[in-house]
C-alpha positions in Angstrom: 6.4 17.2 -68.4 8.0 17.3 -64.9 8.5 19.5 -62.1 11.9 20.7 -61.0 11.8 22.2 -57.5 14.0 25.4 -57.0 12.5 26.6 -53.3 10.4 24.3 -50.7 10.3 26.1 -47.9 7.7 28.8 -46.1 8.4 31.9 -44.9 12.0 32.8 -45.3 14.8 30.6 -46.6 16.7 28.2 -44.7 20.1 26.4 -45.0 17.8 23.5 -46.0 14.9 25.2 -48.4 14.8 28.1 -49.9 11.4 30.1 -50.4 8.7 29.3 -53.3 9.7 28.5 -56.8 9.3 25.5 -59.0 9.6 25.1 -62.6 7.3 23.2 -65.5 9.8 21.7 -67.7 8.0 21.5 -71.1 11.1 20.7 -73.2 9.6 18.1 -74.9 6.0 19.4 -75.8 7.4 23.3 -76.0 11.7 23.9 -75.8 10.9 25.8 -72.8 10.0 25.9 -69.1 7.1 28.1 -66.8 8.0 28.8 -63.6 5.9 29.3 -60.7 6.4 31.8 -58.1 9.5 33.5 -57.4 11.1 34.2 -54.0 14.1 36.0 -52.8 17.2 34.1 -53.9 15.3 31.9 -56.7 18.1 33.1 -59.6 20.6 31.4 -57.4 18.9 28.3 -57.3 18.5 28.7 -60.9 22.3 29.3 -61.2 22.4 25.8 -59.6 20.6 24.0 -61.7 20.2 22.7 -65.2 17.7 25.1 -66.0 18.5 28.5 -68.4 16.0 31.3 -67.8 16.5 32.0 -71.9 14.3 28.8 -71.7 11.3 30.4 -69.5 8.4 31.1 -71.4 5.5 32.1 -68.9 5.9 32.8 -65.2 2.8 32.4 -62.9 2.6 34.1 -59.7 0.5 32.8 -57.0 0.2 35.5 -55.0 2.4 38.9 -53.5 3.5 37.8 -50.5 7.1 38.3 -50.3 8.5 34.6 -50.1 6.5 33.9 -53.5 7.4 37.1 -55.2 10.9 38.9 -53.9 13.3 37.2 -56.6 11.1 38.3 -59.2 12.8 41.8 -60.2 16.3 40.3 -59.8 15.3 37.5 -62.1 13.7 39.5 -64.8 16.9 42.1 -64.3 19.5 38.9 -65.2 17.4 36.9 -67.3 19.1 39.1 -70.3 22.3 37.5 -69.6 21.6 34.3 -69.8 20.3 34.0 -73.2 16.7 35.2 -72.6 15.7 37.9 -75.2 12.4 36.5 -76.1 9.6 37.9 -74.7 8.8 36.8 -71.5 4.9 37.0 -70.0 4.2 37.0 -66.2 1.2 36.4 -64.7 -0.4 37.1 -61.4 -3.2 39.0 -58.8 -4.0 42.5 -59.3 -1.3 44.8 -57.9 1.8 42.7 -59.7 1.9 45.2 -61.9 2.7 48.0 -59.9 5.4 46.0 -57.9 7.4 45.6 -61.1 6.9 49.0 -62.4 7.7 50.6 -59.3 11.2 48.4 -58.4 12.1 48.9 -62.1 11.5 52.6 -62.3 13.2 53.1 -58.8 16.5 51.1 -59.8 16.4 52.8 -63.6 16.3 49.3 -64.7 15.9 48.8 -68.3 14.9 44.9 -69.9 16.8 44.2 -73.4 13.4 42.3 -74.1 9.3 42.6 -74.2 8.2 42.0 -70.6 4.3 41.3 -70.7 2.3 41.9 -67.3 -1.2 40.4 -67.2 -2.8 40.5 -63.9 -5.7 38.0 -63.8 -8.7 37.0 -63.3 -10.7 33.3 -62.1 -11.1 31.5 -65.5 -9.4 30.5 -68.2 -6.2 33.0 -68.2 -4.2 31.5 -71.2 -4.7 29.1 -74.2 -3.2 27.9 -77.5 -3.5 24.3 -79.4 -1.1 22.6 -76.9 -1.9 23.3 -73.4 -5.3 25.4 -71.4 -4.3 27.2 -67.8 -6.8 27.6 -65.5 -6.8 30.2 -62.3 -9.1 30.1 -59.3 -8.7 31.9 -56.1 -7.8 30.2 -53.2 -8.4 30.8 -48.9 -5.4 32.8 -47.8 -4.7 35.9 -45.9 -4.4 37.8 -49.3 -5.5 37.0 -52.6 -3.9 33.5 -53.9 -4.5 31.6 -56.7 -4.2 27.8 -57.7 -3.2 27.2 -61.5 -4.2 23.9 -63.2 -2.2 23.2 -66.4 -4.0 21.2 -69.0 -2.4 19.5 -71.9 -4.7 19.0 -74.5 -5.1 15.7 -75.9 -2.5 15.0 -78.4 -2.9 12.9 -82.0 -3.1 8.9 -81.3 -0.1 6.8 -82.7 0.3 5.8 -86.2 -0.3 1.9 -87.2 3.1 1.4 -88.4 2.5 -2.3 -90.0 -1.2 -1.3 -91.2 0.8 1.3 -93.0 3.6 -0.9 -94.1 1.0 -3.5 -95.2 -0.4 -0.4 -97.9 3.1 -0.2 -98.9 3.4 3.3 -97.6 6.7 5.0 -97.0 7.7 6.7 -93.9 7.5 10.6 -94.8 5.5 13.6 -95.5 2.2 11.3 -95.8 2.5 10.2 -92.6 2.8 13.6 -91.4 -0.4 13.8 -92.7 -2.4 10.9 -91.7 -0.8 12.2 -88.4 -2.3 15.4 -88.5 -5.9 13.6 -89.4 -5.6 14.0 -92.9 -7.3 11.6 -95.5 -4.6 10.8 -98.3 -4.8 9.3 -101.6 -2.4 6.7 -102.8 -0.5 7.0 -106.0 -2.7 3.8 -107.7 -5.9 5.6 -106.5 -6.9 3.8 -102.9 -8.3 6.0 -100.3 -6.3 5.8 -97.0 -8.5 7.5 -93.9 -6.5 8.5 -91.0 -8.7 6.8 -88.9 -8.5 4.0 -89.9 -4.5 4.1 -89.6 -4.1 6.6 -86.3 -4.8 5.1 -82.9 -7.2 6.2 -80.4 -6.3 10.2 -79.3 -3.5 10.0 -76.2 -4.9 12.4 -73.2 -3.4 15.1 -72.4 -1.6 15.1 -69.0 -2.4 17.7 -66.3 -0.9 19.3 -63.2 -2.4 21.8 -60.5 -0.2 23.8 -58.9 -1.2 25.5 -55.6 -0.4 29.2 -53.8 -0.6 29.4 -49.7 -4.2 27.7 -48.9 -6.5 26.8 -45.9 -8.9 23.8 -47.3 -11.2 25.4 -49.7 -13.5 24.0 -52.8 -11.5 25.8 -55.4 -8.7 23.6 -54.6 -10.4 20.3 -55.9 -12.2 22.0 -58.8 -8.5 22.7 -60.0 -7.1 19.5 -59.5 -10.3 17.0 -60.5 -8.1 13.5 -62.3 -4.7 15.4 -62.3 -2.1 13.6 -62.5 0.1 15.6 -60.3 -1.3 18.1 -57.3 1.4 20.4 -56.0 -0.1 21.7 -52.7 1.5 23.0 -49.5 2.0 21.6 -46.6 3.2 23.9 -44.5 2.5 21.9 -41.2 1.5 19.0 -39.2 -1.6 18.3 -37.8 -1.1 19.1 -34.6 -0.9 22.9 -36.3 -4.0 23.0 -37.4 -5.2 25.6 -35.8 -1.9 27.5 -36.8 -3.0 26.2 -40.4 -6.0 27.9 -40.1 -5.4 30.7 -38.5 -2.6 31.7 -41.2 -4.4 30.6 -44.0 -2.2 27.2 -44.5 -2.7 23.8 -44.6 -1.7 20.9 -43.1 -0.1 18.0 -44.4 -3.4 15.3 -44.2 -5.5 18.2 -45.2 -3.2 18.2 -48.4 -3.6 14.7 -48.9 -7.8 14.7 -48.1 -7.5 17.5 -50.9 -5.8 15.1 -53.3 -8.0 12.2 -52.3 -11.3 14.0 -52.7 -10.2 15.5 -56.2 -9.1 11.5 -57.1 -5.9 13.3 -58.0 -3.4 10.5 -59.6 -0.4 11.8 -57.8 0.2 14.5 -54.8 4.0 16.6 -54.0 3.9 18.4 -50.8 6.1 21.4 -50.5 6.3 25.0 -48.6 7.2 23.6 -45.3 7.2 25.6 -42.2 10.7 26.6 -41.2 10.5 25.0 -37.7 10.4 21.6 -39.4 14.5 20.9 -39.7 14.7 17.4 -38.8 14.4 14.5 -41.3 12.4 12.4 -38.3 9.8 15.3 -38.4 9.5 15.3 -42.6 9.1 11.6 -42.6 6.1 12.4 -39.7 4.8 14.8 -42.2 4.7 12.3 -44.8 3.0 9.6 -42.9 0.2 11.2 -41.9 -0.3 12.5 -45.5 0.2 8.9 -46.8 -2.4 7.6 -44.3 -4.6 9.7 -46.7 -3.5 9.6 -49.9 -0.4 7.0 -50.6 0.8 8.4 -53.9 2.4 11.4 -51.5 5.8 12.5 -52.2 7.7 15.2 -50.6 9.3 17.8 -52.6 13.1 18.8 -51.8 15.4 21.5 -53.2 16.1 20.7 -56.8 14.2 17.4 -56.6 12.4 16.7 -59.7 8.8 15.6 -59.6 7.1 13.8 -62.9 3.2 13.1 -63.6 3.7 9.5 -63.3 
């Protein structure tokens, strides 16, 4: 589980940083990827990197501003030829329905595969045996949400000599004393998978973070994460900018992720007027003041939870 970065910037694109998007690479835990948010040029960036939008599973919109939202119809239009016929699920505020509908049904564009809209609501928006996602609104000029991805936790790890003591060979039983199954040996002996599995291995868990002044919501979703994606979109001496735009600042990121006792913190969505790498290493320091474990995200940087 990792984070590859396709767009850090806010507002409009850059020759630096282009506008909101990131992707969850779940290769591991899932063959596929979720991506969050989806400004203009964000299939470019794709085009630039290793990832394959026939991979994308889920995307997650944070909210309709344009910088977060414009690549969405282009993407969805080309993910076709790149190997993506499965169905694809997109997720977002009320109205992100009618911004798809209405581009599509303007530009007579047809999708080669089932394209699922579900506009949400604060809760628990999506769930199966692997992973929970959480949405909760967020303090912004318009309706924004925060996601927190949670991994469930995942079966401890097998006691390979115990095992090889019982003179049990590697194969389908221990798929089963994986799975928490009891199993009987062929000369009669009971073998409990608890006495052979090791303690269950927590799941890992990121929060990921639309345009946001401070607000409680923001450390509900990211309580023990291990990675807290939040933007930082200026310095403090902004902070009345920050507020009065519904954005943060870089040490109210960090106070965010300390409060929360977040394990890890990536800053991103960085105010366009920011250019110089002098002024991104200011906006690091006073984050670290806060909160050390700060990094600072970068186009196509990749970000892991540890």
């Amino acid at each position: 589980m990792d984070i590859y970065f396709l767009g850090t910037g806010a507002g409009m694109p850059t020759t630096r940083r282009n506008v909101s998007s990131m992707a969850l690479r779940l290769y591991e835990e899932r063959g596929s990827f979720w991506m969050f948010d989806c400004g203009e040029g964000t299939q470019h960036q794709v085009l630039r990197s290793p990832l394959k939008l026939g991979k994308c599973e889920f995307i997650f919109i944070t909210h309709l501003h344009g910088d977060h939202l414009f690549g969405l119809p282009g993407l969805l239009s080309s993910r076709a030829y790149q190997g993506g016929v499965t169905p694809l699920t997109v997720f977002g505020p009320k109205g992100l329905k009618k911004f798809i509908h209405t581009v599509f049904a303007v530009s007579e564009t047809q999708l080669p595969y089932e394209l699922r809209i579900k506009e949400i609501e604060p809760g628990i928006i999506w769930s199966d045996d692997q992973f929970t996602v959480t949405a909760l609104p967020l303090e912004h000029r318009v309706l924004s949400y925060g996601y927190r991805v949670q991994e469930k936790d995942r079966p401890g790890k097998l006691k390979f000599e115990l095992l090889q003591q019982k003179g049990i060979p590697p194969g389908p039983m221990y798929g089963k004393l994986k799975r928490g199954e009891d199993i009987e040996l062929p000369n009669g002996e009971l073998v409990f998978a608890a006495s052979v599995v090791g303690a269950p291995i927590p799941g890992r868990s990121v929060a990921i973070l639309g345009d946001t002044r401070p607000c409680d919501n923001i450390v509900r979703l990211a309580r023990n994460v291990d990675l807290l994606v939040h933007e930082a979109t200026f310095l403090e001496g902004k902070k009345e900018n920050a507020h009065d735009f519904g954005h943060s600042t870089a040490k109210q990121a960090a106070t965010a992720a300390k409060t929360a006792q977040a394990k890890k913190l990536a800053l991103t969505h960085f105010s366009s007027r920011y250019k110089e790498d002098e002024v991104m290493e200011e906006l690091l320091g006073e984050a670290r003041e806060v909160f050390p474990n700060t990094v600072l995200a970068d186009e196509h940087a990749i970000i892991t939870t540890t």
